[in-house]
Residue, then its C-alpha position, 0 to 999 in steps of 0.5 A: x802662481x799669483x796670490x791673492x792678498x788677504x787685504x784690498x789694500x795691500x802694500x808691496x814692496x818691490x826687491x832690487x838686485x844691490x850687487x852679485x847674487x845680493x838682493x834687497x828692499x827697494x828704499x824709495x818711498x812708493x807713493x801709494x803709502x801717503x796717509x797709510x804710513x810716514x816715510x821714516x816708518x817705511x825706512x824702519x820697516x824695509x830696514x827691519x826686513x832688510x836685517x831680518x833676511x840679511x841675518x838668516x844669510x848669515x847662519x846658513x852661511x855659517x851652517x853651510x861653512x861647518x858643514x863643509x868644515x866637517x866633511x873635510x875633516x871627516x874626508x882627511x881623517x879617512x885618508x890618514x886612516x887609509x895613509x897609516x894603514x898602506x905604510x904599515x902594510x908596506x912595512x910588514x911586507x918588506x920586513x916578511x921579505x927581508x926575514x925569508x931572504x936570510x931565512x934562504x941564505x942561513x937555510x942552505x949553510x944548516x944541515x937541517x932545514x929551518x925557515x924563518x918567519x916574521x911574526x907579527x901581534x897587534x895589541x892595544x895599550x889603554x895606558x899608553x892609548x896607542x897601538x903597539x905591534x912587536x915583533x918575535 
């Protein structure tokens, strides 16, 4: 799409790759702008420009970094989550297997019948801030 510039006399300032995925102002001084500014100035201006693009990299670079931070933090705390919760699961599981066998072998010595049974609560400590289970 081509605009149209507001001025007749427009100044353009071509942009020339300085390195990979790296752009910026060309520094030679075109000769069109004789009598419109002096060099220095125009060294000054696409100076100016150069910094003002160069710090707008720089956040969203830093952005895109927390951002990425983040999402990792996020997605490791969601393992951990789901890591504590399989062990314990894993835990209970083996525990609940180990009380039916002796439940089995002490059951077939009694005249009466019993079962026993792992019994697991799960409660919360707001001294201590942790979760606590006992086992009865």
């Amino acid at each position: 799409m081509l605009i149209a510039p507001v001025y007749p006399n427009s100044v353009t300032i071509p942009m020339i790759q300085t390195g990979c995925m790296k752009t910026g102002f060309d520094p030679t001084y075109p000769i069109y702008l004789n009598g419109i500014i002096s060099q220095d100035e125009f060294e000054q201006s696409t100076g100016g420009f150069a910094l003002c693009i160069a710090g707008g990299a720089l956040l969203h670079g830093i952005v895109a970094l927390i951002v990425v931070e983040f999402m990792l933090l996020g997605i490791s705390l969601f393992s951990l989550l789901i890591g504590c919760q399989a062990v314990q699961s894993h835990r209970i599981n083996r525990m609940r297997q180990a009380v039916a066998e002796e439940s089995k072998k002490y059951s077939m010595r009694s005249p009466t019948p019993c079962s026993w049974r792992l019994n697991v609560n799960r409660w919360w400590s707001r001294g201590r801030g942790g979760q606590h289970i006992s086992y009865r």
